[in-house]
C-alpha positions as CSV (number, residue, x, y, z in Angstrom):
1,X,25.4,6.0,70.6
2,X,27.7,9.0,71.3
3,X,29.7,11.6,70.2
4,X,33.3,11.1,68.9
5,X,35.9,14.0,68.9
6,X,38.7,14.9,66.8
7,X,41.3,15.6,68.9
8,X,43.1,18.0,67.1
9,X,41.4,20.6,64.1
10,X,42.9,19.7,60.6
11,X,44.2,22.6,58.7
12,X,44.0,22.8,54.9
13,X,46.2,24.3,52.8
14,X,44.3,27.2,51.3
15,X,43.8,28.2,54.7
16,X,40.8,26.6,55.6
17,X,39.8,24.7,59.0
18,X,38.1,21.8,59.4
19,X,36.7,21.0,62.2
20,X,34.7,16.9,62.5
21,X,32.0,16.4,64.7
22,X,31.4,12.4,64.2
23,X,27.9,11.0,65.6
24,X,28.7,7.1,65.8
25,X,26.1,4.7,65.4
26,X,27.8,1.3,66.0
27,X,29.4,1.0,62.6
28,X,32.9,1.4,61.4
29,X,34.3,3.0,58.3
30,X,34.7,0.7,55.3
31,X,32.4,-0.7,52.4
32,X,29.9,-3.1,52.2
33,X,29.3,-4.7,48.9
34,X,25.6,-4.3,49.4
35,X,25.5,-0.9,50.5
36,X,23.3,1.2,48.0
37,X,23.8,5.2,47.5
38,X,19.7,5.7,47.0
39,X,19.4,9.2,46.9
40,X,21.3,12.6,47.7
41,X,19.7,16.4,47.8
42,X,21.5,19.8,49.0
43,X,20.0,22.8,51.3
44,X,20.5,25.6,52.2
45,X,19.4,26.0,56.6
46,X,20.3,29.7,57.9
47,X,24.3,29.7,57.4
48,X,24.8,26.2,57.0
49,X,24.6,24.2,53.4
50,X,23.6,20.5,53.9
51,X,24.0,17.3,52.3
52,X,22.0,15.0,52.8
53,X,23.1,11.3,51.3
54,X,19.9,8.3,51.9
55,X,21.7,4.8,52.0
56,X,20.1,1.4,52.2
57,X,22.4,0.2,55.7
58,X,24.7,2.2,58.4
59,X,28.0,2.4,56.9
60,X,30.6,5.3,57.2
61,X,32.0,7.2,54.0
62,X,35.8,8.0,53.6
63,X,35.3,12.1,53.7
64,X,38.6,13.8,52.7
65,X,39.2,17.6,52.0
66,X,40.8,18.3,49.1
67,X,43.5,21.3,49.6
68,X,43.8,22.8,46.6
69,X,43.7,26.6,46.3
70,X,41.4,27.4,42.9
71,X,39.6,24.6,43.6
72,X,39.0,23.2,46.9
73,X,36.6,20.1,47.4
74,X,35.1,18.1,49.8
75,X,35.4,14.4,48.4
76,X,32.6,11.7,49.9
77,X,33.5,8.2,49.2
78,X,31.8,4.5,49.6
79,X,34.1,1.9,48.4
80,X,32.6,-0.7,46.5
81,X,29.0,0.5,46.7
82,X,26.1,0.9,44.1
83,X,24.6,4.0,43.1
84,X,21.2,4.0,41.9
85,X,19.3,6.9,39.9
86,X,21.8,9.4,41.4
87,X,22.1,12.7,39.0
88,X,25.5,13.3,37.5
89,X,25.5,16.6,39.1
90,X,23.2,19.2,41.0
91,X,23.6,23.0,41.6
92,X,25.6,24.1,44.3
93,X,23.7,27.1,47.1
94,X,26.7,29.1,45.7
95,X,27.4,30.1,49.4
96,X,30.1,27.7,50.1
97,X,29.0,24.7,47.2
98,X,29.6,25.6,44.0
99,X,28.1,22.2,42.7
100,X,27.4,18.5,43.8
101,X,29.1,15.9,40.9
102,X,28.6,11.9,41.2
103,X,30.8,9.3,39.6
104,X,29.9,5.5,40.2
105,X,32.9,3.4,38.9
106,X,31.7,-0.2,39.1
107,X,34.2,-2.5,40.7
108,X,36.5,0.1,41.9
109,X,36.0,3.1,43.1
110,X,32.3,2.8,43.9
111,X,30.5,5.9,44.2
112,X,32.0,9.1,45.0
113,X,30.3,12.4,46.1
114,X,31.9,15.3,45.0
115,X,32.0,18.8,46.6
116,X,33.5,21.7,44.1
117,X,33.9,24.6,47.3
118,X,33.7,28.0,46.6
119,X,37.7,29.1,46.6
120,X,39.4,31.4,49.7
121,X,36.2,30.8,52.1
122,X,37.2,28.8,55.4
123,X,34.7,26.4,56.4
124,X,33.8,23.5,59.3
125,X,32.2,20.6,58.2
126,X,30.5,17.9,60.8
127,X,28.5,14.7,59.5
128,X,25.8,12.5,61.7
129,X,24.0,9.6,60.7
130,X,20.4,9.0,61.8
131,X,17.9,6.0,60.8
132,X,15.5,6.8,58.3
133,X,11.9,5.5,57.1
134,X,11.7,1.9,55.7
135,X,14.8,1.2,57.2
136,X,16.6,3.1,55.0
137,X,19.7,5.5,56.5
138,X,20.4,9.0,56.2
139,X,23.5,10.6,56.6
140,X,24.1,14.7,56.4
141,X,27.1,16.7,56.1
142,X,27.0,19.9,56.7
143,X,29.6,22.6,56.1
144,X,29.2,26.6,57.6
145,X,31.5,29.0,56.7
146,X,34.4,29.8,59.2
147,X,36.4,33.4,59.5
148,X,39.7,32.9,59.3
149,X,40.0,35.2,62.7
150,X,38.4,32.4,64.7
151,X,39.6,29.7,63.6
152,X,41.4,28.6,66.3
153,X,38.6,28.3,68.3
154,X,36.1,27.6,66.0
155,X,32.7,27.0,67.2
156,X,31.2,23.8,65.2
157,X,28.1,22.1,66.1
158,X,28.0,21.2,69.7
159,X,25.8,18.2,69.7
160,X,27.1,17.4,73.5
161,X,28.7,18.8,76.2
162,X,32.1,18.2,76.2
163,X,34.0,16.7,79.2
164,X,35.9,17.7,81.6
165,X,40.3,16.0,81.0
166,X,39.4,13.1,83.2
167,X,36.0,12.6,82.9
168,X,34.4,9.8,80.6
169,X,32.4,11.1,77.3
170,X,29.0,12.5,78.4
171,X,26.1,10.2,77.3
172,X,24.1,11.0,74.1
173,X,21.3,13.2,74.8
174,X,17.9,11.1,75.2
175,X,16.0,13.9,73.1
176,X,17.0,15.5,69.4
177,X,19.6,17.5,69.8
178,X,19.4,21.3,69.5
179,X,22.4,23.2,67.6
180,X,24.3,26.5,68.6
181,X,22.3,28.3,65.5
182,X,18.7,27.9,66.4
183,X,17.3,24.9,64.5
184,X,16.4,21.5,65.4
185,X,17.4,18.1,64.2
186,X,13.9,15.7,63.0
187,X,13.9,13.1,61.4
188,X,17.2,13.5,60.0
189,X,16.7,17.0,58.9
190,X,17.6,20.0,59.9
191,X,14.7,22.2,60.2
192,X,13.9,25.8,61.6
193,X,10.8,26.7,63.5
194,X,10.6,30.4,62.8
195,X,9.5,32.3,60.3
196,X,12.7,33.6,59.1
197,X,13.3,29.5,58.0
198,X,10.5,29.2,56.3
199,X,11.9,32.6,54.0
200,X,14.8,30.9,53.5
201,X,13.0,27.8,52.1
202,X,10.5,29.9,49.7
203,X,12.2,32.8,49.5
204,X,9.4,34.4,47.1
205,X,7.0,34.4,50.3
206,X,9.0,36.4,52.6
207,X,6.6,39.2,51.9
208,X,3.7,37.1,53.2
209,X,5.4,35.5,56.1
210,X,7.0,38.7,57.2
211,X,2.9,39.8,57.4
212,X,1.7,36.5,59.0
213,X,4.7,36.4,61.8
214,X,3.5,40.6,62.1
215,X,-0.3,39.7,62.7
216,X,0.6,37.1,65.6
217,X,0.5,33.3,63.5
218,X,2.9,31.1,64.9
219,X,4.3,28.1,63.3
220,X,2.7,24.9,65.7
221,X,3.5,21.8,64.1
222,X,5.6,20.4,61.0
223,X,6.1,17.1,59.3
224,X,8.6,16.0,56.9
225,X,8.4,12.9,53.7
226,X,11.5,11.4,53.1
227,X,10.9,9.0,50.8
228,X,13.1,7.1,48.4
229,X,12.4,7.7,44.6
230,X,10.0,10.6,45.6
231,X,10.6,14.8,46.7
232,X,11.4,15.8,49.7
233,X,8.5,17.2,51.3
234,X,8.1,19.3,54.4
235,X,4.6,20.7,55.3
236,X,4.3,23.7,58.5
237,X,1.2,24.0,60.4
238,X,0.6,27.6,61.3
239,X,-2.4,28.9,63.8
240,X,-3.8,31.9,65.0
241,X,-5.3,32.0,68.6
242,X,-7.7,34.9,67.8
243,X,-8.9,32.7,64.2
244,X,-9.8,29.6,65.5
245,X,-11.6,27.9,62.4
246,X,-8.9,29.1,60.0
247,X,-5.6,27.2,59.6
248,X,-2.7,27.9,57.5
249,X,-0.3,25.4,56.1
250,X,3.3,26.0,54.4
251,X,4.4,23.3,51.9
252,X,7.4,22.8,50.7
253,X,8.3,20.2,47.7
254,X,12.0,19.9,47.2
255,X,13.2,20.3,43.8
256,X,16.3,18.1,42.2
257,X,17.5,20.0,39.6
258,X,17.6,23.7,38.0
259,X,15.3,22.1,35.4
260,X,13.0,20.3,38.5
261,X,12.6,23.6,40.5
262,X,11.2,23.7,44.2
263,X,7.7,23.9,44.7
264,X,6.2,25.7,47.5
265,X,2.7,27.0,48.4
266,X,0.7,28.5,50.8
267,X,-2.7,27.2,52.0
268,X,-5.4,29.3,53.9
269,X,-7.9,27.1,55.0
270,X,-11.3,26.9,57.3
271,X,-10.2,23.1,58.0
272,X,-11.1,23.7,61.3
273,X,-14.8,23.7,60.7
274,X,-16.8,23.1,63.8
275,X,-19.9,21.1,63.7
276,X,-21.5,17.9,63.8
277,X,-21.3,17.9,60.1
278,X,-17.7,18.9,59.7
279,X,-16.9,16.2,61.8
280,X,-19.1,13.3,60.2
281,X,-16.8,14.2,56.8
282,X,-13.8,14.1,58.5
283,X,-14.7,10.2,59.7
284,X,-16.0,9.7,56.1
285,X,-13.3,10.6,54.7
286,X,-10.9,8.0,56.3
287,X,-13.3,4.8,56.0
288,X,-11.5,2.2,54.9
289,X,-13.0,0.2,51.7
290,X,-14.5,-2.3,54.2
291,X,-16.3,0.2,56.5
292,X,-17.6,2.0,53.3
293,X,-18.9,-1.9,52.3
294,X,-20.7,-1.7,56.1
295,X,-22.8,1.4,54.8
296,X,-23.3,2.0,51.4
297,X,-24.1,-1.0,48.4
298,X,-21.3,0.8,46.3
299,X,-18.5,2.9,45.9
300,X,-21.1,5.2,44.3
301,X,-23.7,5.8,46.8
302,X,-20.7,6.3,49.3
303,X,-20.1,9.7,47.1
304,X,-23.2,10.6,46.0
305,X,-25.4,10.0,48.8
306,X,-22.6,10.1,52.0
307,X,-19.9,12.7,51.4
308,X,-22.0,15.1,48.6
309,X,-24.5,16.1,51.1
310,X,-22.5,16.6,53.8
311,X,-20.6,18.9,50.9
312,X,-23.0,20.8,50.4
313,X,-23.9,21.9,54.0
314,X,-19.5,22.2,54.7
315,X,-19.7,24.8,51.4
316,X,-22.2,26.9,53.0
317,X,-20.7,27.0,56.6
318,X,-17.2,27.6,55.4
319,X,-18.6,30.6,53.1
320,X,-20.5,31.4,56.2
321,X,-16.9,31.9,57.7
322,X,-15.0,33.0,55.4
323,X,-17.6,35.9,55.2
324,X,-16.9,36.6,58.9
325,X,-13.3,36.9,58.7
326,X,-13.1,38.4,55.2
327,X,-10.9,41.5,56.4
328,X,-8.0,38.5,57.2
329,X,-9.0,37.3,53.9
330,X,-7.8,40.6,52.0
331,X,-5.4,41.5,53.9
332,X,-3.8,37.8,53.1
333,X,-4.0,38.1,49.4
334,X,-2.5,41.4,49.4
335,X,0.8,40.1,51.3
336,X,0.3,37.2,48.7
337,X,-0.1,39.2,45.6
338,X,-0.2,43.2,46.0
339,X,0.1,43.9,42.3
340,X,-3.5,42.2,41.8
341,X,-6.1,44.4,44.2
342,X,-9.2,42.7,42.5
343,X,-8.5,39.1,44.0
344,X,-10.5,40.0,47.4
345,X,-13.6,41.3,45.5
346,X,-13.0,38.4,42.8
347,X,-13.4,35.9,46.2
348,X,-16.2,38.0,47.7
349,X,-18.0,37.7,44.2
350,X,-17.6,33.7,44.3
351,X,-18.5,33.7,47.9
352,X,-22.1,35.4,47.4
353,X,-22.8,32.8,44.6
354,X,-25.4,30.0,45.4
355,X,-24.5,27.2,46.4
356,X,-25.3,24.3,43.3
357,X,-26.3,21.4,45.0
358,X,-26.1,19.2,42.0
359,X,-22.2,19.8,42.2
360,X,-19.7,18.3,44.2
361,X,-18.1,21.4,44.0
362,X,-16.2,24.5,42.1
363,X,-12.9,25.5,41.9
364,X,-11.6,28.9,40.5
365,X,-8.0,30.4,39.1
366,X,-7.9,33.3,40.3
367,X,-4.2,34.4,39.1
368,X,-1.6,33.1,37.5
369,X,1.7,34.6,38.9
370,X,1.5,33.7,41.4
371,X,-1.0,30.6,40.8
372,X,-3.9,31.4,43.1
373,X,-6.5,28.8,43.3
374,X,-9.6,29.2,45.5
375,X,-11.6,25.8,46.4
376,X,-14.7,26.1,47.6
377,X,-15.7,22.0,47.3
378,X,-16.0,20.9,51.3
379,X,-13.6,23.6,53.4
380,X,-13.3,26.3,51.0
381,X,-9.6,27.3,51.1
382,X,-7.1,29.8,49.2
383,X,-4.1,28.2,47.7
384,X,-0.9,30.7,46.7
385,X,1.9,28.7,44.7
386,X,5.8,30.1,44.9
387,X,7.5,28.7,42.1
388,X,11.9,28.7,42.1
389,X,14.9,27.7,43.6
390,X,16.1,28.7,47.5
391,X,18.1,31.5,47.4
């Protein structure tokens, strides 16, 4: 697999440059008449917008600009191909997209993705096509903006280093490729590992992850769902060296429309639970059907004699915890939610509660904008939800 060249930058009418950046993957442009157009979703990644198209096989779209001055587009076609539960249209990032339009003409046009460009605002555009889950494909387009003062030389995505006149192509790189603006290329996605990232993906939590990056949490691990039929959904583990029991995880559910907004939600959790105990739950907790069978009579007893005592002792440690590192706690919940100052003495009430053993557990709301929920049924955790759009 390598990287293909254009040798020479197109230039567009309105002014415009457009620069390709082509990753090959052993297919040639054309149609296919089984070739499905499964899903499509746009983001917004630090200065880039990206499209991201999920097809059923490897083949290569005609991409076209479209020159005209009060209304430029970027035109995405699949001759021949079927498009299945695609919307009709999606909101642009209003950066550089001003919307994303589909039209699906059966038997002769196929399917056609539809850029309407924000007018006078040069751009470069690259594509690449990686392999997706269930052997589905994904390819992404992704267009940042360009001032016209550069755009002679204009900087692109450089996925490889170029050669040298005489030299052959360099080979592909053997890991995921890292880009000139800071954020990495998984799974098909194009992901940043800082803090000011995960902003731009809930932009309603800046406040709190402007407080967790200041306190020292770093952001260790992240996994992304790509599924078709279903949200995209990208989760971030964050840790703390100094709070080893307590984890922290960012989740953010992709929204399709204006009407089907993103959701995204904080988690503070004591997950990390030490213990004989703690552990024992975690293995419980991922029997399969035929290892509960190997233990317990029925379903039942599994729950009510296995996990619900091993419940009980998990509440009582984790309020133990939470208890110890309260002052985190607070100091959370007011980077969360600063115009409710009751929510850490509403928790602290909840916490000094005893423990009903006849329960499996309680759960309480303990605001509404934003939705705060606080669990207390095996690791007690604080959950803060961050409803809209990315911005």
């Amino acid at each position: 697999m390598g990287i293909k060249l254009l040798p020479k930058p197109h230039h567009l009418l309105s002014g415009a440059l457009i620069t390709v950046w082509l990753l090959g993957v052993g297919v040639s442009p054309g149609w296919s008449a089984d070739l499905q157009v499964l899903r499509l979703g746009l983001s917004r990644v630090k200065d880039t917008s990206l499209l991201t198209i999920v097809l059923s096989k490897a083949v290569q779209p005609q991409v076209s600009p479209v020159t005209a001055v009060s209304a430029p587009q970027l035109v995405i076609i699949f001759p021949d191909a079927v498009a299945t539960r695609l919307p009709t249209d999606l909101p642009g990032d209003q950066t550089l997209v001003r919307q994303v339009r589909t039209l699906f003409t059966p038997g002769k046009n196929g399917v056609r993705i539809i850029l309407d460009l924000i007018p006078e605002r040069p751009y470069v555009f690259w594509r690449q096509m990686r392999p997706g889950p269930n052997g589905l494909v994904q390819l992404i387009i992704g267009l940042k903006s360009e001032p016209r003062s550069e755009s002679r030389q204009p900087p692109g995505l450089n996925l490889t280093k170029r050669s040298r006149p005489g030299e052959p192509p360099a080979p592909p790189a053997q890991q995921p490729p890292t880009s000139d603006y800071g954020y990495k290329m998984d799974s098909g996605r194009l992901e940043s590992d800082d803090f000011q990232g995960l902003g731009r993906l809930a932009p309603n939590a800046v406040r709190v992850f402007h407080f967790l990056e200041q306190h020292g949490w770093t952001v260790a691990r992240q996994n992304t769902s790509d599924q078709p039929g279903k949200r995209l959904k990208q989760e971030f583990l964050l840790t703390h060296s100094r709070y080893s029991i307590l984890t922290i995880r960012f989740t953010h559910i992709a929204g399709s429309s204006v009407a089907s907004p993103d959701i995204n939600f904080l988690t503070l959790s004591t997950e990390n639970l030490p213990g004989s105990e703690a552990q024992r739950y975690r293995e419980m907790t991922q029997w399969s059907v035929s290892q509960i069978k190997k233990h317990y009579e029925d379903i039942g007893d599994y729950y009510s004699d296995g996990l619900q005592p091993l419940r009980v002792v998990l509440r009582r440690q984790s309020q133990a915890e939470t208890l110890r590192d309260f002052d985190f706690f607070r100091q959370f919940l007011a980077a969360a939610c600063p115009q409710n100052p009751k929510l850490a003495n509403d928790i602290m009430t909840h916490l000094r509660e005893k423990v009903n053993q006849r329960l499996e557990g309680v759960q309480y709301t303990l605001s509404e904008d934003p939705l705060i929920i606080l669990n207390m049924v095996d690791f007690l955790f604080v959950r803060v939800y961050f409803l809209g759009r990315v911005s």
